[in-house]
N, C-alpha and C positions, 0 to 999 in steps of 0.2 A: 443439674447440668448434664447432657445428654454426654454419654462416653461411646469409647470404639467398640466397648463390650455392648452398649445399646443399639449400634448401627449391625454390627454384627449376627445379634439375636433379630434385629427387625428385615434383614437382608435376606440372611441362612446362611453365611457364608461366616469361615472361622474368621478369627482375629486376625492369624495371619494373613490371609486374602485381602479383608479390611485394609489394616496397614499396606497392603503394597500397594492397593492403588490408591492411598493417599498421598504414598510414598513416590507415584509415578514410575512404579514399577513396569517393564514393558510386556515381560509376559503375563499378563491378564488379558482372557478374552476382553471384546468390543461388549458383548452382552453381559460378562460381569461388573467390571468399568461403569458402566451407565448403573445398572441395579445400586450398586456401592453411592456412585455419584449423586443420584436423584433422591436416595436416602438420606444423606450427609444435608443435601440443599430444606430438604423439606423437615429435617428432625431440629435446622439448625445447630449440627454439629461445627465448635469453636473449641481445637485445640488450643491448651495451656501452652500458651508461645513462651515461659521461661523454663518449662516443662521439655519441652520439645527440646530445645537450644542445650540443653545439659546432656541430652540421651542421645542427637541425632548429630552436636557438633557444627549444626547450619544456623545461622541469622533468622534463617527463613523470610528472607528480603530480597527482592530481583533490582537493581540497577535498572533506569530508564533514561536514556542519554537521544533528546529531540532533536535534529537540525537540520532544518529548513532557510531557507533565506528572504522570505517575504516579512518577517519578524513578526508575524498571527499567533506564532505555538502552538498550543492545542486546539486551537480556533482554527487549527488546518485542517477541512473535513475529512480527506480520505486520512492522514494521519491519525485524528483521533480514532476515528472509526477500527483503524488495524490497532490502537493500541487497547481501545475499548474490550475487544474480542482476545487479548492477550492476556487482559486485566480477569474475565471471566473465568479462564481457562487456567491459571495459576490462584486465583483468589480460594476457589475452589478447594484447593489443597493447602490451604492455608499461609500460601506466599501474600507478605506485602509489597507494594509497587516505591521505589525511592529514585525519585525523579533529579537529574545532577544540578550541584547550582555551583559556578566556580570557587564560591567564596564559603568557607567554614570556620569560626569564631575568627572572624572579621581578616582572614587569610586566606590569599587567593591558593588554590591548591586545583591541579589536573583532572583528569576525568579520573586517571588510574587513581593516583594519591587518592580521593572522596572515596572510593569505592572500596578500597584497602582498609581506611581510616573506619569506614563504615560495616566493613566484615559483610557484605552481601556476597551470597550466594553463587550470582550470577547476573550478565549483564545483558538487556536487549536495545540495540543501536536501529534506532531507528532514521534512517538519511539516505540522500541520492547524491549528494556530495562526495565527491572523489579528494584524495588526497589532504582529509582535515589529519595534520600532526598528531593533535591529541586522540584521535581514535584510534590511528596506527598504532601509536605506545600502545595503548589499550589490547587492541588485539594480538601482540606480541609478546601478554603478559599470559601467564597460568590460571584468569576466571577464566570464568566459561560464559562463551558469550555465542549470539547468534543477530546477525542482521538483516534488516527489512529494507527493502528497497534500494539495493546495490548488491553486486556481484564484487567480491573478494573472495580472493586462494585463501586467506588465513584461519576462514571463519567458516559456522556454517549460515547460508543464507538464504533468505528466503523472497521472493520478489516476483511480480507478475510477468506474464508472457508478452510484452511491451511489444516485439518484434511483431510477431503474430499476429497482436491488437492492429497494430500500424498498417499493416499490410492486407487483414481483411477487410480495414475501414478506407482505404483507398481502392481497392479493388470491387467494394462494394459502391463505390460512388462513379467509376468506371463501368459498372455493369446498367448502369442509369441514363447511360450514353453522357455523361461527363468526359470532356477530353483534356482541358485547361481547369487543373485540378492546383490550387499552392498551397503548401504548407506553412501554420503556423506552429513554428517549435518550440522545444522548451531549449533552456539555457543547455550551451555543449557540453558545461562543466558538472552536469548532469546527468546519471545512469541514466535513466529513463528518457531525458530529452535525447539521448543518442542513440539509443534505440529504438525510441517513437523515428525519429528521422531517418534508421537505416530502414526501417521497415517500411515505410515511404517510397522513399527510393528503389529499394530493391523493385514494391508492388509495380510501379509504372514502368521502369526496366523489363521488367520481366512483360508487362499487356504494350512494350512496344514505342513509350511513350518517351518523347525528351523533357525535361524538367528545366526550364528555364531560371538562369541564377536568381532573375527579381521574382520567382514564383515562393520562393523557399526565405520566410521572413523570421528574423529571431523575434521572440515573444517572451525572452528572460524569464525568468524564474515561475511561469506559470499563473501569471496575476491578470487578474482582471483589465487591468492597465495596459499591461504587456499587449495582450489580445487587441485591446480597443487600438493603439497605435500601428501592430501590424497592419489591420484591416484597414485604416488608413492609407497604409502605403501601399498597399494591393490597390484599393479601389483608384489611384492615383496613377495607374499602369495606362500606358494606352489599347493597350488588350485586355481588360480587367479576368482573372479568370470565376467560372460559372460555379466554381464549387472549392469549399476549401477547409481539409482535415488539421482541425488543432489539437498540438497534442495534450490537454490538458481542459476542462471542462469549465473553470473559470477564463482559458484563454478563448475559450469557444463562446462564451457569457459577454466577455468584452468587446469581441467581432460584432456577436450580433447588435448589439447595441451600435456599435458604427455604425453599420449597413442599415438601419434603421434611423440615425442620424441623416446619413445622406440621401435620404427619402427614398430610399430602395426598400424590397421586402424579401426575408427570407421567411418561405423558401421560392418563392416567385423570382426573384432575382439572382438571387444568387443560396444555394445551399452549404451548410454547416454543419460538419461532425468532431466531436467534442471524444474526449477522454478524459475515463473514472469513474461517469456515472455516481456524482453525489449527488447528494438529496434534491439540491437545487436542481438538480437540470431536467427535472421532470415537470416544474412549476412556472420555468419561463415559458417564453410564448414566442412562436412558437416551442411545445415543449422539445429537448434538445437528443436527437440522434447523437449516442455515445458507445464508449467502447467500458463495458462493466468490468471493475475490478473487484473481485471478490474477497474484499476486505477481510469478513468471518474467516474464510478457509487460512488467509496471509496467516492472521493472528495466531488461529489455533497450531496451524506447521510449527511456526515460532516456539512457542510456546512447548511445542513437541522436542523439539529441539534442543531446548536449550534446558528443560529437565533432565531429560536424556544425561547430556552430559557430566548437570549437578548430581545425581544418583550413584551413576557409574565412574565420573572421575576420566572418562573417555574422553580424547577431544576430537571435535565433531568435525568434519569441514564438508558438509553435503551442501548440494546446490537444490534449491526444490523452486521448481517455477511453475507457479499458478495460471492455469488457464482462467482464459478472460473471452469476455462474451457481447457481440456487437446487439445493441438493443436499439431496434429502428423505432425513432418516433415522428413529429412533424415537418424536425427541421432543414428537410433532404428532398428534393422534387426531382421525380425522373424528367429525363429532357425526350425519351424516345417517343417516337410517335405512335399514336394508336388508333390505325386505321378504324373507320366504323366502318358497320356492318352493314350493307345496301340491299 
């Protein structure tokens, strides 16, 4: 069985160095950290977890608390995908992942109570839901926690630049000579659908533009669904508009399939930009102009975070927000004209 005295002799690095970046300790260079890390991965180094738990005082267990509202779970691509890259980045160090179920020897019990009852470590919330009871207790108690995809004071948090995305995928569809732009949004009771939508607004505000109330359609919880009926209601307009940024890449999937229904084409008829940038959206057809979110970077911040605080005992409440990246592909037609050459 490989030990930390064999990662140590195969690194050069003492024991102690060893142990702290197993330990997630922060002062360690970026260049020791990896050397340690890639060693660990490739020796197959497997701390004695009853071992640990006597010396170190921790579970060595992370709390994973999911909620979304389409009822998919881990079937929710950009979801798994942040939790995937969070899963790497704590496995690593020998944490395991315990995912919440309300009910514990056939007794329904809280997020806190499970997590208590269960002795973990520390908790990572992953949600765009505002105002769920059971996470507020949570964050109000003494683990240590960190969340994904929502802005809270209590915690530290970690989520993408939504505004920003919003606003250069609007502004990019205006620079296309787009003038009658609508949005489909995500639900209001949603971090992200609120700030996909200010970022909207603000963009065309700011290039000058009025935004008409029937331009701007709710598309609930980011479903495919959602999308397909907005674009319904759009195309039902008697001014249909020529372009139209959804914030959400399954609602941008549901659009196109309307507009494709009512024997229109995009992007000849009308063009669609999407957010998230999952997997899918690079394989429909046209394949789909989105706004990337870089799920790896979310996870690992996370992940950054919320060691931190189990090591140190520190509580955290930083805000870290991930830049995001507009990736142009078919599903977007400029309208300007181009002169030829005589």
């Amino acid at each position: 069985m490989v030990t930390i005295y064999d990662i140590a002799k195969k690194t050069g690095y003492s024991v102690t160095t060893v142990s702290k970046v197993l330990n997630n300790y922060k002062h360690v260079s970026h260049k020791t950290r990896k050397a340690i890390l890639d060693a660990v991965e490739e020796m197959g180094y497997l701390p004695n977890s009853h071992a640990r738990t006597l010396t170190t005082k921790k579970s060595w267990t992370i709390g994973v608390i999911f909620i979304e509202s389409l009822g998919v779970g881990m079937r929710h691509p950009f979801f798994s995908a942040v939790i995937e890259s969070f899963r790497k980045d704590v496995e690593v160090l020998g944490y395991d992942l315990l995912f919440a179920s309300r009910m514990i020897n056939n007794q329904q019990m809280s997020y806190l109570e499970q997590f208590k009852y269960r002795g973990v470590d520390g908790v990572v919330i992953v949600s765009s839901l505002f105002d769920d009871p059971q996470v507020e207790e949570l964050l109000e108690s003494s683990i240590p926690t960190v969340v994904i995809d929502l802005n809270v004071r209590e915690a530290a948090v970690v989520h993408s630049d939504n505004f920003k995305g919003s606003y250069e995928a609007t502004e990019y569809l205006y620079s296309l000579g787009h003038r009658r732009i609508a949005h489909i949004a995500g639900h209001a009771t949603t971090f992200a659908g609120q700030e996909r939508r200010n970022g909207f607004y603000t963009s065309l505000t700011s290039l000058g533009l009025e935004v008409p109330d029937s331009y701007v359609v709710d598309g609930e919880f980011f479903s495919k669904e959602g999308g397909y009926k907005a674009m319904n209601q759009l195309l039902q307009l008697s001014e249909p508009p020529t372009a139209v940024y959804a914030a959400g890449d399954m609602l941008a999937i549901g659009a196109m399939e309307a507009v494709k229904e009512a024997g229109l084409s995009v992007p000849d008829d009308l063009s669609i930009i999407g957010f998230d940038d999952i997997e899918l959206s690079q394989y429909v057809m046209p394949p789909l102009t989105t706004v990337r979110q870089d799920t790896t970077m979310i996870g690992q911040e996370a992940a950054t975070l919320l060691l931190h605080q189990i090591n140190t005992g520190e509580e955290v409440t930083d805000s870290i927000v991930i830049p995001v990246t507009l990736v142009k592909r078919g599903s977007v037609k400029s309208l300007q004209r181009v002169d030829k050459i005589t």
